[in-house]
Backbone as CSV, one residue per row, in Angstrom:
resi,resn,N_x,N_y,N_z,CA_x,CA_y,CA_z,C_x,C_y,C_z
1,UNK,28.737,-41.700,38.112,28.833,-41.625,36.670,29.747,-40.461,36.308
2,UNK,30.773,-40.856,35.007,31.349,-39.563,34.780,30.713,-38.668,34.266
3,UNK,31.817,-37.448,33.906,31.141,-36.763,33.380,31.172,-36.702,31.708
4,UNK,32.082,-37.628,31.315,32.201,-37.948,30.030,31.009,-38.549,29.120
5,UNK,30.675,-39.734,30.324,29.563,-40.808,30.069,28.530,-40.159,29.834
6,UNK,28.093,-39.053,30.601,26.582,-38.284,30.299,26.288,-37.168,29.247
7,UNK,27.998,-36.946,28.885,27.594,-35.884,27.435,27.121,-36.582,26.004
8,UNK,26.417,-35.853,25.523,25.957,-36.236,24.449,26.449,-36.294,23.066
9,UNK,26.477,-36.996,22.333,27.629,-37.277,21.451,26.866,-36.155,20.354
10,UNK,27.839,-34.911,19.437,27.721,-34.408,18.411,27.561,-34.194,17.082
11,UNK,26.235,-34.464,16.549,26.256,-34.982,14.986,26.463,-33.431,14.289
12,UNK,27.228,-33.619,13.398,27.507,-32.450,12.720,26.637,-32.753,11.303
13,UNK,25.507,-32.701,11.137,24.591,-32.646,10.339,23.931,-31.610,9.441
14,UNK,23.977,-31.366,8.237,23.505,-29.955,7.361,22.350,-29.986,7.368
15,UNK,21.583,-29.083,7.384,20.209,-29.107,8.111,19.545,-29.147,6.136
16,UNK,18.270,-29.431,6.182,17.848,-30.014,4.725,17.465,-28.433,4.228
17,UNK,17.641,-28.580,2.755,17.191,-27.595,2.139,15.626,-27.164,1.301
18,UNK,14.818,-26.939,2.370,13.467,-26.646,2.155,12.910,-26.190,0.695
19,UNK,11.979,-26.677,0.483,11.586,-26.068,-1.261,11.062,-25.019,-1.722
20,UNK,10.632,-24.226,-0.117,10.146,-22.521,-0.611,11.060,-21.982,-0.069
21,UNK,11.742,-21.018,-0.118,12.344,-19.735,0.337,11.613,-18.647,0.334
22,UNK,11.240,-18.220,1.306,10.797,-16.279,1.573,11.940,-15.543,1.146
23,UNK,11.168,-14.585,0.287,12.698,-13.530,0.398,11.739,-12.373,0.819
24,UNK,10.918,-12.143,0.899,9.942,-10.811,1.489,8.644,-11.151,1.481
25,UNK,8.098,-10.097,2.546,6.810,-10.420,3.014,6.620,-8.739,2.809
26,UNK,5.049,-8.350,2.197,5.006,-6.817,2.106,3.466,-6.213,2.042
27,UNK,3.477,-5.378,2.372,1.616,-4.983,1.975,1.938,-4.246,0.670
28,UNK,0.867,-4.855,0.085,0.809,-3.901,-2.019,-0.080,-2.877,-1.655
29,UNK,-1.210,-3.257,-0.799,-2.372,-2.245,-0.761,-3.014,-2.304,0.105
30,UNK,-3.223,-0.960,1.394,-3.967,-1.175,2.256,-4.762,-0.005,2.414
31,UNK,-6.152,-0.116,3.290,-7.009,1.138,3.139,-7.981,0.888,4.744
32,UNK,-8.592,1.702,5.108,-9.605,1.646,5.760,-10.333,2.934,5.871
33,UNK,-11.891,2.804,5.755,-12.786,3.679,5.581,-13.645,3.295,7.055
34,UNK,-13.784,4.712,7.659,-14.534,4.811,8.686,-15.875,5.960,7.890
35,UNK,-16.597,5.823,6.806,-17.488,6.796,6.438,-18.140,7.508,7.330
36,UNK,-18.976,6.512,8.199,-19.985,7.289,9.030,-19.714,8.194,10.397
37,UNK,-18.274,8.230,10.630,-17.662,8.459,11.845,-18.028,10.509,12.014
38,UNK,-18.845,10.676,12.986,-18.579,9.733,14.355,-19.748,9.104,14.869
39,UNK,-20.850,8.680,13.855,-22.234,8.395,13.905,-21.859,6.862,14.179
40,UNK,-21.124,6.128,13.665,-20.979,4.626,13.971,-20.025,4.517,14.464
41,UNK,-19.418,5.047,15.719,-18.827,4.357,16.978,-19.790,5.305,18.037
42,UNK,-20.973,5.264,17.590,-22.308,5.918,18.856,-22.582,4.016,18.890
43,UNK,-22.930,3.853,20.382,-23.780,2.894,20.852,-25.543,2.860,19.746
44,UNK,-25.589,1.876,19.245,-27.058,1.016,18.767,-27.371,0.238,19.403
45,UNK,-28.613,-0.153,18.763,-29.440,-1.194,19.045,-29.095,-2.296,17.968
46,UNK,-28.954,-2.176,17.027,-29.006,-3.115,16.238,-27.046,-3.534,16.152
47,UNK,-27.240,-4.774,16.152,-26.162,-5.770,16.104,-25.243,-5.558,14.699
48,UNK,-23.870,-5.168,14.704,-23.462,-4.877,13.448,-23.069,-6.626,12.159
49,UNK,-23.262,-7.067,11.782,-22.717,-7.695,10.653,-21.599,-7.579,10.062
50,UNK,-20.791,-8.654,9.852,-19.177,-8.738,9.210,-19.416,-9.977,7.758
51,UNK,-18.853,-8.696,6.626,-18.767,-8.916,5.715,-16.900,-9.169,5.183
52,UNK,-16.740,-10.595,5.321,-15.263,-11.047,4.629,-14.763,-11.941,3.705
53,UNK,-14.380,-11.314,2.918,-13.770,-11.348,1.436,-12.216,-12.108,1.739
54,UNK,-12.045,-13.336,1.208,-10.602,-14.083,0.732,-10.710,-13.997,-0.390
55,UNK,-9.688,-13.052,-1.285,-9.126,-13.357,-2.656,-7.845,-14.021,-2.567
56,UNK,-6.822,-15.056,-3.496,-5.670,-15.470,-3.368,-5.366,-15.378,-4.957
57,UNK,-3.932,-14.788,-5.383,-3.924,-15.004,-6.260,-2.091,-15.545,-6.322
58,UNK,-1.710,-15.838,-7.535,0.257,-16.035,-7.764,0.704,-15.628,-8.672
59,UNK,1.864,-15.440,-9.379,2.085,-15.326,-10.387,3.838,-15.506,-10.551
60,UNK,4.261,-15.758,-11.464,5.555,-16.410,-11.960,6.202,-14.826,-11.810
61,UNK,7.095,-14.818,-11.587,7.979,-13.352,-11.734,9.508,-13.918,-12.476
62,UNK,9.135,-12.598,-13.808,10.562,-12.878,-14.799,11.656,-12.304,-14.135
63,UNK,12.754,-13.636,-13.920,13.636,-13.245,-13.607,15.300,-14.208,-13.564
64,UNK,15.549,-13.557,-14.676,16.931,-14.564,-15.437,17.874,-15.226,-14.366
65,UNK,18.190,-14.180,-13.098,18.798,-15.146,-12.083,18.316,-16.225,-11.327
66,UNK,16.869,-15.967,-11.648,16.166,-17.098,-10.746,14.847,-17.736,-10.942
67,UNK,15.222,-18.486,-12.104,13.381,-18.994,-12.978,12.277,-19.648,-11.933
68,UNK,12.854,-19.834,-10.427,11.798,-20.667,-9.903,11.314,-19.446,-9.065
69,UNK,11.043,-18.028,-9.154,10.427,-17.003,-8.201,9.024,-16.580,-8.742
70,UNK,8.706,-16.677,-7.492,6.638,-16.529,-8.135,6.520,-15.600,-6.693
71,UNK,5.134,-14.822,-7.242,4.541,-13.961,-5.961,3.325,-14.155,-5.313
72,UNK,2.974,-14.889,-4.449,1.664,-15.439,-3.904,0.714,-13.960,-2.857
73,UNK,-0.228,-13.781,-3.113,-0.883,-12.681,-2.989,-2.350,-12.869,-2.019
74,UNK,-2.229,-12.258,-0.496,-3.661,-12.853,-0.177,-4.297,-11.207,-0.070
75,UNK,-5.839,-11.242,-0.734,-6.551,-10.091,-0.151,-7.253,-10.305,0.684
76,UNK,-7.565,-9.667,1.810,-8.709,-9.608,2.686,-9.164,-8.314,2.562
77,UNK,-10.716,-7.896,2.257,-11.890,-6.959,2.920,-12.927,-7.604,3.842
78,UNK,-12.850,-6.782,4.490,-13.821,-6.908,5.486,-14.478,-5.323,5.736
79,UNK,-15.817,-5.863,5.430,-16.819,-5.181,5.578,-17.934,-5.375,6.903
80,UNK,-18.416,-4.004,7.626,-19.121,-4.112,8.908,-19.879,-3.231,7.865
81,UNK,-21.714,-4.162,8.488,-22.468,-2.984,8.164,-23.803,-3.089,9.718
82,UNK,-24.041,-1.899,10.114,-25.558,-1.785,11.077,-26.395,-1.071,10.237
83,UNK,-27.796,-1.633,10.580,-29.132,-0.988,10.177,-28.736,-0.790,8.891
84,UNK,-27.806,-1.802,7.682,-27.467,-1.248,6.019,-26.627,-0.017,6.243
85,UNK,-26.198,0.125,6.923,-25.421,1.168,6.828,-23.942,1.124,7.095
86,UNK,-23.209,1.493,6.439,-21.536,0.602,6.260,-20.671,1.423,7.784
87,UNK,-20.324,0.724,8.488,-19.495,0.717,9.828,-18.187,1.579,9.456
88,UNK,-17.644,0.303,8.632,-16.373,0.209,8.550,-15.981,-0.800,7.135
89,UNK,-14.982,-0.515,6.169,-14.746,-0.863,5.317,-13.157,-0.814,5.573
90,UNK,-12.132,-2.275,5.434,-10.736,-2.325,5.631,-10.647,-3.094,4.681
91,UNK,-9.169,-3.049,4.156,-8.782,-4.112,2.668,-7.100,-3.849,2.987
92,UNK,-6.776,-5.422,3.293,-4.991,-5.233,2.761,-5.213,-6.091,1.699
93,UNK,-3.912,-5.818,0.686,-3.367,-7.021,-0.122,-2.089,-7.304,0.292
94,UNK,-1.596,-8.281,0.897,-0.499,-9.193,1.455,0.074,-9.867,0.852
95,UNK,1.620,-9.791,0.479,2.025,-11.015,-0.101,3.526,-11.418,-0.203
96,UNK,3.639,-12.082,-0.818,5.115,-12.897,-0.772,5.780,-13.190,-1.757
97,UNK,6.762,-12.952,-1.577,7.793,-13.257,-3.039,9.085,-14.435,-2.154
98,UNK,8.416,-15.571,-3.190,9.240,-16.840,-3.027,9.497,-17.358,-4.291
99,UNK,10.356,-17.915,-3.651,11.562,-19.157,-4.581,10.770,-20.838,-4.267
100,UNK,10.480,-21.312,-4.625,10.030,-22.671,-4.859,10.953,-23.631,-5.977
101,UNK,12.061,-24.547,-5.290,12.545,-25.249,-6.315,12.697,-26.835,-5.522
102,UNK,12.670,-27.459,-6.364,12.747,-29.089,-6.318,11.219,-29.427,-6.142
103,UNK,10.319,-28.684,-6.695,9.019,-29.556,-6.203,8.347,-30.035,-7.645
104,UNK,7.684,-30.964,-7.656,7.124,-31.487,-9.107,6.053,-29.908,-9.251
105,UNK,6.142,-29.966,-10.436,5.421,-28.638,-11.016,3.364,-28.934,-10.745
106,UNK,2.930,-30.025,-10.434,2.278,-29.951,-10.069,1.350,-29.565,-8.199
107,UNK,2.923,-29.459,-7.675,2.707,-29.054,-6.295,3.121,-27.591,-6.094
108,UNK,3.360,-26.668,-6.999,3.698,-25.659,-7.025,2.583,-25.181,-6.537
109,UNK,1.288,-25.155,-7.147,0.520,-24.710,-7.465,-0.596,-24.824,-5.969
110,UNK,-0.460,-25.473,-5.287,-0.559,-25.707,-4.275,0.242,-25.487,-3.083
111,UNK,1.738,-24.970,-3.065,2.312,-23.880,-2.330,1.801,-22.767,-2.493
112,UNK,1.526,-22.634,-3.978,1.332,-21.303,-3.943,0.035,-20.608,-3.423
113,UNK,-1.139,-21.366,-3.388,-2.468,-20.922,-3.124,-2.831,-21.517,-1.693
114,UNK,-1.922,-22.679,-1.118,-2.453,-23.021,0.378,-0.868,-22.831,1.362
115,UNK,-0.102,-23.376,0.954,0.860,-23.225,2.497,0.971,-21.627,2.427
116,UNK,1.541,-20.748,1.615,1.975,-19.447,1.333,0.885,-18.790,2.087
117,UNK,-0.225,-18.548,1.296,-1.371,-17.796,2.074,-1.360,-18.399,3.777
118,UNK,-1.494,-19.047,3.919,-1.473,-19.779,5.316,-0.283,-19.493,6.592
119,UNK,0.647,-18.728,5.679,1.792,-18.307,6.241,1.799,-16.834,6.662
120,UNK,0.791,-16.204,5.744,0.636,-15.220,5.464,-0.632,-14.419,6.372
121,UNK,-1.793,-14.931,6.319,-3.115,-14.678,6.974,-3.078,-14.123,8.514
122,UNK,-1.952,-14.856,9.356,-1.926,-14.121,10.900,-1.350,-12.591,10.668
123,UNK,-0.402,-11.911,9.669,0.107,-11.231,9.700,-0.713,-9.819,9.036
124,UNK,-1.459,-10.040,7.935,-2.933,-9.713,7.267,-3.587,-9.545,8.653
125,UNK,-4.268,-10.562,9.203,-5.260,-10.500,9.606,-4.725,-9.463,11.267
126,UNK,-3.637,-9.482,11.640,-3.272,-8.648,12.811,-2.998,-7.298,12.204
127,UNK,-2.860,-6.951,11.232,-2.507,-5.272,10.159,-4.144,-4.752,10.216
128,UNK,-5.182,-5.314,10.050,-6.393,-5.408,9.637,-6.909,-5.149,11.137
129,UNK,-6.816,-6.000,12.221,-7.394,-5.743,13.566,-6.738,-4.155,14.133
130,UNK,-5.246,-4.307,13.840,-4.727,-3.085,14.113,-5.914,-1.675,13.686
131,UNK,-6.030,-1.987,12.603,-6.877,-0.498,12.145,-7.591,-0.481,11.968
132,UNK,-8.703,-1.525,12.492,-10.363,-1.174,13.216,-9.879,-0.882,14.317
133,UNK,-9.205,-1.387,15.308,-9.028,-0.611,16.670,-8.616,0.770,16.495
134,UNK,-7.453,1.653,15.516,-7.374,2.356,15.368,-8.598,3.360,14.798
135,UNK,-9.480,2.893,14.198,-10.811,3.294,13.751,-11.747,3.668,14.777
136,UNK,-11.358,3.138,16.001,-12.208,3.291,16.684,-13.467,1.733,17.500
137,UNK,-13.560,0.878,16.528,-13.852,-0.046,17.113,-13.460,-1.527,17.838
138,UNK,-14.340,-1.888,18.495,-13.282,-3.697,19.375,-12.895,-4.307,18.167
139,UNK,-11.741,-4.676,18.744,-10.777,-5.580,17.853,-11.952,-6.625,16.817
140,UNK,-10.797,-6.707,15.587,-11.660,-7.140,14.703,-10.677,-8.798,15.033
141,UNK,-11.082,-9.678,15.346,-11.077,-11.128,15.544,-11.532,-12.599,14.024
142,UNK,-10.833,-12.446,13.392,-11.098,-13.027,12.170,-10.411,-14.572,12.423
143,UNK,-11.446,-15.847,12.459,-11.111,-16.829,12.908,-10.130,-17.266,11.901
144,UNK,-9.456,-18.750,12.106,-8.379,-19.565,10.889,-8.714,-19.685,9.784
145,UNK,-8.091,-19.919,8.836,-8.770,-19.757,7.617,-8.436,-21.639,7.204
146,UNK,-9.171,-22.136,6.227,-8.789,-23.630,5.949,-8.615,-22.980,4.432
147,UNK,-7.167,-23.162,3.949,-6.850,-22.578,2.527,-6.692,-24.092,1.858
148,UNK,-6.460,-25.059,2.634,-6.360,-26.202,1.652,-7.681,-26.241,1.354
149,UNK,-8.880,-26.208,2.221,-10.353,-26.478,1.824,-11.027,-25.692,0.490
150,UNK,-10.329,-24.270,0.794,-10.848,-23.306,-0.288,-9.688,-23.503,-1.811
151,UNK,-8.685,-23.946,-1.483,-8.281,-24.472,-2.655,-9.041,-25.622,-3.475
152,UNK,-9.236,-27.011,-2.650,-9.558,-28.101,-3.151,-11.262,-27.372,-3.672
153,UNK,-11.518,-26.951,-2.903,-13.511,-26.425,-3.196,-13.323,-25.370,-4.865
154,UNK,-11.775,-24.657,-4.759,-11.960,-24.341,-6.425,-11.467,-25.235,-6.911
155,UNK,-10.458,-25.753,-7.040,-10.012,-27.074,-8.021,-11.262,-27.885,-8.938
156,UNK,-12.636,-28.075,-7.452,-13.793,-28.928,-8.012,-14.656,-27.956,-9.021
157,UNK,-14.531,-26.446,-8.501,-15.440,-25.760,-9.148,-15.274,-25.647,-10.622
158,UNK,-13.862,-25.078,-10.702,-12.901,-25.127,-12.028,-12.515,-26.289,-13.293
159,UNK,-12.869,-27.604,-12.496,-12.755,-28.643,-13.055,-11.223,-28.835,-13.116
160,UNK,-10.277,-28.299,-12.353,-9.058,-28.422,-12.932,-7.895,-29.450,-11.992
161,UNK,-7.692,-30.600,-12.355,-7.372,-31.829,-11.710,-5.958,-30.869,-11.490
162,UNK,-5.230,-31.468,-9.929,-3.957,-30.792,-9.522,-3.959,-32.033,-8.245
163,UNK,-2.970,-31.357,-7.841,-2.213,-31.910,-6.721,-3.070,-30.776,-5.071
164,UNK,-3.730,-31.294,-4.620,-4.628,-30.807,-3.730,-3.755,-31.184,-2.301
C-alpha cells in the first residue's frame, strides 16, 4: 500500500461557537476558622460531624459592550463540629463571569445555576480541602454535587416553571 493511500484526507472545518464563554474564574470570599486549635486537632473519642452549605446565586452584569454577561456565584461552608463543639469552620465564594449568547432566554437560567456551578465546584471544593489540610486536619473530601437536581428541587419549591 502507498503511502498516499493511507493518509488521511484534511477537513478544514471551523470548530462551532459554544453559547457560554468564561472570561474568569475568581474567589470573592474566602475564610477558615480553626477556633479551638490546638484542642481540636488532639485525638477524641467522639466522631466529628460535617456540616455543608450549597448557596448558588447569578446576576446580569451592566455592560454596554456586552449585554449577554452575567456572574454565576457558588458558596460553599462547611462546618465540622465534635462533642458540639466547632472543629473547623471554611467558606469560599467562587465564581464566574460569562458571556452566554444564542440561547433562548429561558435556558439561561439554567446555565446559570447548573452547568456553571458544575464547572465550578471541583475548583471550590479543592481551595476548601487545601485549607483544612492546612488547618491541620485529613483532607476534607466533599462528594459530586447533582446541581441539575438542586435546581429542578427549587424550581418545584418556588413554583417557578423554566427550562430544567
Amino acid at each position: 500500500m502507498s503511502e498516499k493511500a493511507s493518509e488521511k484526507p484534511v477537513v478544514d472545518v471551523e470548530p462551532p461557537v459554544l453559547p457560554v464563554q468564561v472570561h474568569a474564574q475568581y474567589v470573592k470570599d474566602f475564610s477558615f476558622e480553626n477556633p479551638m486549635a490546638p484542642d481540636s486537632l488532639r485525638p477524641s473519642g467522639g466522631k466529628p460531624e460535617l456540616d455543608v452549605n450549597i448557596m448558588l446565586d447569578a446576576s446580569k452584569i451592566n455592560d454596554e459592550s456586552n449585554p449577554d454577561l452575567y456572574e454565576s456565584t457558588l458558596k460553599l461552608t462547611v462546618k465540622s463540629l465534635r462533642d458540639n463543639q466547632v472543629l473547623f469552620i471554611s467558606e469560599i465564594v467562587y465564581a464566574a463571569l460569562i458571556t452566554v449568547k444564542n440561547v433562548p432566554q429561558a435556558a439561561v437560567r439554567s446555565i446559570l445555576y447548573v452547568e456553571v456551578p458544575q464547572m465550578l465546584f471541583p475548583f471550590a471544593r479543592q481551595m476548601l480541602s487545601s485549607a483544612v489540610t492546612g488547618g491541620g486536619f485529613p483532607p476534607l473530601l466533599l462528594n459530586p454535587v447533582d446541581f441539575k437536581a438542586m435546581y429542578t428541587a427549587s424550581l418545584k419549591k418556588t413554583g417557578i416553571e423554566g427550562n430544567a
